[in-house]
N, C-alpha and C positions, 0 to 999 in steps of 0.2 A: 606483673601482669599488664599495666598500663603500658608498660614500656614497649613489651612485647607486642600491644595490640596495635599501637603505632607505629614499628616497626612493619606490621604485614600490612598497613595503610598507604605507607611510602615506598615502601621498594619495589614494590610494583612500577610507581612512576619512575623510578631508578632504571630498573633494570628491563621495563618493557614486558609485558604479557604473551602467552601462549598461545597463538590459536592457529586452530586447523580451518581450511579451507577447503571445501569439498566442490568441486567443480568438472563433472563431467563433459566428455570430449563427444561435445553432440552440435550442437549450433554454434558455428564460431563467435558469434555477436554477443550470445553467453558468456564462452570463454575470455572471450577481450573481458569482458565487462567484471567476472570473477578475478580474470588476473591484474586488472588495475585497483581492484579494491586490497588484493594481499600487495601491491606495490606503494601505493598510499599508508599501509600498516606497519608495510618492513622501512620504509622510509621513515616514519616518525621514531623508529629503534624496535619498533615489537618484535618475536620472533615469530612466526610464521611457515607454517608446513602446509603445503599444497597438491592437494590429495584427487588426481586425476581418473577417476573412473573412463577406460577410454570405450565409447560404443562405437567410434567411429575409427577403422584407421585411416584413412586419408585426412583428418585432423588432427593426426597425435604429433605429427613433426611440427606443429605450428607454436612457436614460441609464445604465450603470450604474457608472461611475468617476465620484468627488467631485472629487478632488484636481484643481486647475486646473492643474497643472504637468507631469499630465500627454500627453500627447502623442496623441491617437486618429484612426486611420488608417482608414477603411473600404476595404474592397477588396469591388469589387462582381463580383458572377457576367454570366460576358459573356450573350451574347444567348440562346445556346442551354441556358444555365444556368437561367437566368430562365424562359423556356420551360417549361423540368421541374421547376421549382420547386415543390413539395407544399404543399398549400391547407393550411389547420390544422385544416379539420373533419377533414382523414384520419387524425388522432389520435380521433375519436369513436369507430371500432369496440372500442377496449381497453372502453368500459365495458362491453359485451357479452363481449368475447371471455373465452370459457374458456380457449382455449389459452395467452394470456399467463399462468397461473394454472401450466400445466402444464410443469412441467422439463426437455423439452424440446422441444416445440412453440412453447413462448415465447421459450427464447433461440434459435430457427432464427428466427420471425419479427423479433426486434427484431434480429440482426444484419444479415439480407437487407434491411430496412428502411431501416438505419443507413447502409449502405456504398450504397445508392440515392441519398442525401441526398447524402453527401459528395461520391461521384465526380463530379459537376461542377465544383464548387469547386476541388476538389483538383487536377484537372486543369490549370485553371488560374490555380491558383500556383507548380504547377512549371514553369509553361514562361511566362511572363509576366518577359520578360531587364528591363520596367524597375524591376519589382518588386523583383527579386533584385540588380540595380545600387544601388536606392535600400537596400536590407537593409545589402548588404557596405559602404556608404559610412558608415553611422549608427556603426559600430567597436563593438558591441556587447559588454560584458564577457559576460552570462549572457544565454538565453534557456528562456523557461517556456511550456510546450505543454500540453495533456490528452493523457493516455493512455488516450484514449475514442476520438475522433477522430486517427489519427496523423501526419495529414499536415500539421501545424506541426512534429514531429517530424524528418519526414520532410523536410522545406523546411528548416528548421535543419542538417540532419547534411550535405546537398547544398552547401549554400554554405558549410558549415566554421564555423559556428558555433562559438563559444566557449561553454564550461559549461554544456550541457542541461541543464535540471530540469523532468522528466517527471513532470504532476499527475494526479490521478484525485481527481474531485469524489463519485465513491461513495465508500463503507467498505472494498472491497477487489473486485478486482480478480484473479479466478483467472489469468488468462495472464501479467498481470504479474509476478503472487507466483510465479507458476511459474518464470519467464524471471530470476528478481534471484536466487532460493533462498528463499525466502518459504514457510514449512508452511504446509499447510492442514490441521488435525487436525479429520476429519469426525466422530470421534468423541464431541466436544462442541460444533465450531463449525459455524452450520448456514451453510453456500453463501451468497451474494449473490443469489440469484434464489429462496431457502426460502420456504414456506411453515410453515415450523415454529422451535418457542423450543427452549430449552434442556433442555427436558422432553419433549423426543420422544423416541417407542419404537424398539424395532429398526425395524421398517417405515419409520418417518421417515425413520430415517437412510437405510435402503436407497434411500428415495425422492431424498435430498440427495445419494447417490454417485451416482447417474445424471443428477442435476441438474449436479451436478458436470462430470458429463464429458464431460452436451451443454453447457454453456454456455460451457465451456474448449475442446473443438472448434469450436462455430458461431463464440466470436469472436476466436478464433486464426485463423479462417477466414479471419476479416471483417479482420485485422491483415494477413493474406498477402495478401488479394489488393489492399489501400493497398500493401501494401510491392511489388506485382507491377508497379502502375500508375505505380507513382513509379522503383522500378527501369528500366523499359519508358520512359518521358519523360525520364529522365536519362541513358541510356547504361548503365548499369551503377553510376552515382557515387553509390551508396546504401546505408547498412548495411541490415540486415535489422533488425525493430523489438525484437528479442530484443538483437542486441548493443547498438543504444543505451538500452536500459533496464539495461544493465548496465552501463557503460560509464559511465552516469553518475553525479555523485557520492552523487545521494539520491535516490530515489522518495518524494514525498508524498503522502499520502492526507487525505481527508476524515473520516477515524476519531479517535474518542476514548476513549481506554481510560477510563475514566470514565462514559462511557456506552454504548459499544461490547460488543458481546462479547467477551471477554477471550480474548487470543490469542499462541502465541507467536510472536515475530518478530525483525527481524536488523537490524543499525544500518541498515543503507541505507533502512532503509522508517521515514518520517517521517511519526507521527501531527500532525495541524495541525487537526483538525476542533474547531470552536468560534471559528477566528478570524477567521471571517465576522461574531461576535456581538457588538453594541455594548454598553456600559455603559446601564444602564436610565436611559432618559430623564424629567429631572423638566417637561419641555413638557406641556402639557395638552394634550388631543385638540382639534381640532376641532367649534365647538359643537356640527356634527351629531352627531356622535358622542359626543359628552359626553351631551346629552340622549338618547340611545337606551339607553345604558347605565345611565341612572338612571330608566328607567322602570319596571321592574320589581326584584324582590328578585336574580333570577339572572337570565344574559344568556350563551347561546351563539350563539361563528361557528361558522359552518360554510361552509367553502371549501376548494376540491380543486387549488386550482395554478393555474398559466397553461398547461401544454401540454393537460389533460384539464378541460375546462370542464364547469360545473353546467348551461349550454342546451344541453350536447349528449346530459343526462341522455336515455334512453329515458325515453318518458311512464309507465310505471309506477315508475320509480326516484323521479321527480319526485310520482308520485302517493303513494308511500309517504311521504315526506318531508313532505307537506301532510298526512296522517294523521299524522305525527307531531305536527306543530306544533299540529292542531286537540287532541290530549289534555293538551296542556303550557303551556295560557290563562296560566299564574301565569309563566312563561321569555319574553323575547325573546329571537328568533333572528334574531340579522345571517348573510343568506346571499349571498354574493359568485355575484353571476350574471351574467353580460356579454354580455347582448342586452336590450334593450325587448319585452317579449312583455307585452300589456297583456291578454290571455284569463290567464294566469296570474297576475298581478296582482289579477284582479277575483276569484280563488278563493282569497287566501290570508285568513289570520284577521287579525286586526289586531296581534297580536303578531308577525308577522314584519317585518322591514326588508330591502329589495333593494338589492343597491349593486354597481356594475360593478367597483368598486374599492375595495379594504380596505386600511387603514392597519396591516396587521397587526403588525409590532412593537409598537407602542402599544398595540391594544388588547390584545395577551396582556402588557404587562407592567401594566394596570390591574387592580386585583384584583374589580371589580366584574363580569369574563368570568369565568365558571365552569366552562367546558369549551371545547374547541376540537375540533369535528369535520374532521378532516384526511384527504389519500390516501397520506398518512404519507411526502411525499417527503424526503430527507436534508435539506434546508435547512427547510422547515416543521418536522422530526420535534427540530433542533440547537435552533430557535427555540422551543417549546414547554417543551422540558427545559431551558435557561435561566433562559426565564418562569416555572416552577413551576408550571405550570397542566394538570389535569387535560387528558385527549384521550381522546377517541374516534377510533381508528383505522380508518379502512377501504379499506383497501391496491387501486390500480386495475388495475398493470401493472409489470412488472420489479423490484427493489430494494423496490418499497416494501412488499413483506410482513414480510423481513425487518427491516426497517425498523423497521415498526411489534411484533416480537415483540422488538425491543431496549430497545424503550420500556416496552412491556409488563410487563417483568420487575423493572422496577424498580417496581413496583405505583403506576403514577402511569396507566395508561392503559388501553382496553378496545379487543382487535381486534374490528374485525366485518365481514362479506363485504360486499364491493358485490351480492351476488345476494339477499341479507336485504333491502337497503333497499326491497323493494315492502313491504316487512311494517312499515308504520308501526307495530304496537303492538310491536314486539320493538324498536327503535329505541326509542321512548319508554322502556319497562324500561330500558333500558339507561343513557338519560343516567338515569333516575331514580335508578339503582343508585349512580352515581357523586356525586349532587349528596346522595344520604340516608348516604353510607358517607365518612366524614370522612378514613379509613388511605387515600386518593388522593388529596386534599387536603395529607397530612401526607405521603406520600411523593414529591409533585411539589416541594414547598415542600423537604425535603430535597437532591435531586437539584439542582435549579436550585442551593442555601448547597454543594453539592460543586465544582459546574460553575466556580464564581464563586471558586471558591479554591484550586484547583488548581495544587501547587505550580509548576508550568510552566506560566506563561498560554499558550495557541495564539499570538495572536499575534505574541509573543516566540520563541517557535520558531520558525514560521516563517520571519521576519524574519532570525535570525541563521542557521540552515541558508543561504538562499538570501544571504545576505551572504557565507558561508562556501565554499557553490559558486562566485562569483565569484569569487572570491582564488585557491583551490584547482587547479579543474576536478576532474578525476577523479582517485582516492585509491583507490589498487590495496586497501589493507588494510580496504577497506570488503567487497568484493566476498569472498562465500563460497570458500573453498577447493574 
């Protein structure tokens, strides 16, 4: 018997663990961020199946697992799914909307938003019996879900999965820190949905406990009525999404205390943000790209993501923007635009470059980019502080204000409204401020030599938590008294 039990001790570390990875094809920033954690897992030898719920199809062709060993599964939305499937310009109205801005205007609309997207999909996974045949066959040690979307959750707890570990690709997560024992001390740390740093007044903060408590309603909301639909489809054979975030052995997050605001917290909640971030590549750019960079003395991008595109800019946003460029003849600006609009091609100056697609890791780790204009999302906001490189922030919708005042404060970068950019001369000031003032330069280049040596690489955390959930499962002395 002893023999035996050592046996099912070790060979695990022999042979590498089971796990499914449930990653829906909705935000690509998600998906990068689910496919480099199943590549971090297949690379250390585990075996690994990656289980794409697609809600989107104009996401589904997007690669975003390396590792050939692992396993990628699409599950597509049936007929009436596809149907209601949401275009991508309906992401264009945040650049206008004020209410995304507003504490709780914005989280009522992005949960109402959210749980639209999903209940299709989600529907059917729970009730799709060869899906959940082909699950229970695969013998899974662990499986890994976001705690954004909960119905990979929710599909794991139904079929008895082994060892949940419940992700959250933001910085934090009030329902969840709610639901584990997770503080939230509003008195220095500002919300997930702030518009404010760490230097905010009484007012602020009053504005951040009300931000607080609609954004912790709307998506506890948005949590109960996944946990109604999947309860309602299963009979009853469902926890509620509160026990299995507790229940499990670790909550990870996309946070770095290093560049994070600094916060307290309780073993179950596992920072891992930065180990989406590769080692800086000695490859050279592509000649295009090589020659744009050496055309001038400085050279900014400017690109806002894949869900909020620069052609869905309002015509004055985009008109401020050519007012900027026309003051700044001595800078090229690479601006990532993804449409052919050849009226706007014929009005820019000849210092700008248009490209549907940026090779953005390269170019912020070449030191010849000298600021990076961003809409400060979590995966753009980890990749800049990395690189060392100046940024100009300008936060569109949800997370990224905060975002962008985390960065901020490390004096490596400059917030500025999306409702400024008609005002191409206060833009122009702006990068001027940063390329004539050298203490952003010298504090980006610090933060990146912090990031890079951090006595616990992300990676490595990661890695051995969720090696550690496998073995484990659930570890009573983790959970809050």
């Amino acid at each position: 018997m002893r023999i035996l039990l050592a046996l099912a001790l070790i060979l695990p570390a022999i042979y590498g663990y089971n796990y499914l990875i449930i990653s829906p094809v909705f935000g690509y920033s998600h998906m990068k961020f689910m496919g480099k954690v199943a590549d971090i897992l297949a690379d250390a030898g585990h075996n690994v199946t990656f289980l794409q719920p697609i809600l989107y199809d104009f996401y589904a062709h997007k690669k975003v697992v390396k590792n050939p060993r692992i396993e990628v599964v699409n599950f597509e939305l049936d007929a009436e799914g596809k149907s209601a499937a949401t275009d991508p310009s309906s992401f264009k109205f945040f650049w206008e909307a004020r209410r995304s801005g507003n504490p709780v205007t914005g989280a009522k609309t992005s949960a109402q938003k959210l749980y639209n997207e999903f209940e299709h999909i989600c529907r059917h996974m729970m009730t799709d019996k060869d899906l959940h045949q082909w699950i229970r066959s695969k013998n899974f040690d662990s499986h890994i879900s976001e705690a954004f979307d909960f119905c990979g959750l929710f599909l794991g707890d139904y079929l008895k999965l082994k060892a949940p570990i419940p992700l959250y690709t933001g910085v934090r997560s009030a329902p969840a820190s709610h639901a584990v024992g997770e503080p939230i001390p509003l008195n220095y740390l500002p919300t997930e949905n702030s518009q404010y740093g760490p230097d905010s007044t009484i007012l602020d903060r009053l504005n951040d406990m009300i931000g607080l408590t609609a954004y912790h309603f709307h998506f506890s909301l948005l949590f109960d009525k996944q946990y109604e639909q999947a309860y309602r489809l299963t009979g009853g054979q469902v926890r509620t999404w509160q026990e299995i975030l507790q229940s499990s052995t670790f909550f990870l997050t996309n946070s770095n205390p290093y560049l994070s605001f600094s916060t307290p917290t309780i073993s179950k909640v596992v920072q891992v943000g930065g180990c989406t971030i590769d080692p800086p590549k000695s490859t050279k750019l592509d000649e295009e790209f090589d020659r744009t960079l050496s055309l001038r003395k400085a050279t900014v991008l400017v690109s806002f993501g894949t869900v909020i595109q620069s052609s869905d800019m309002p015509k004055s946003f985009k008109e401020g923007l050519i007012d900027t460029f026309n003051r700044m003849p001595e800078t090229t600006f690479i601006w990532k635009y993804e449409e052919d609009d050849e009226e706007l091609k014929a009005r820019l100056p000849k210092n700008v470059v248009l490209s549907k697609w940026v090779p953005q890791p390269a170019l912020l780790a070449d030191s010849r980019l000298k600021i990076f204009v961003t809409h400060g999302g979590l995966g753009s906001t980890m990749e800049v502080a990395y690189a060392g490189i100046p940024s100009v922030m300008i936060p569109i919708f949800s997370d990224q204000g905060v975002n962008a005042k985390m960065l901020a404060r490390h004096g490596s970068a400059m917030v500025y409204s999306k409702f400024d950019l008609p005002d191409g001369e206060k833009l122009a000031k702006t990068l001027h401020t940063i390329l004539s003032n050298d203490d952003f330069n010298v504090n980006a280049k610090r933060l990146s030599d912090i990031l890079h040596h951090q006595p616990m690489e992300p990676k490595k955390v990661l890695l051995n938590h969720c090696e550690f959930a496998a073995r484990f499962g659930e570890v009573k002395s983790l959970e809050p008294s």
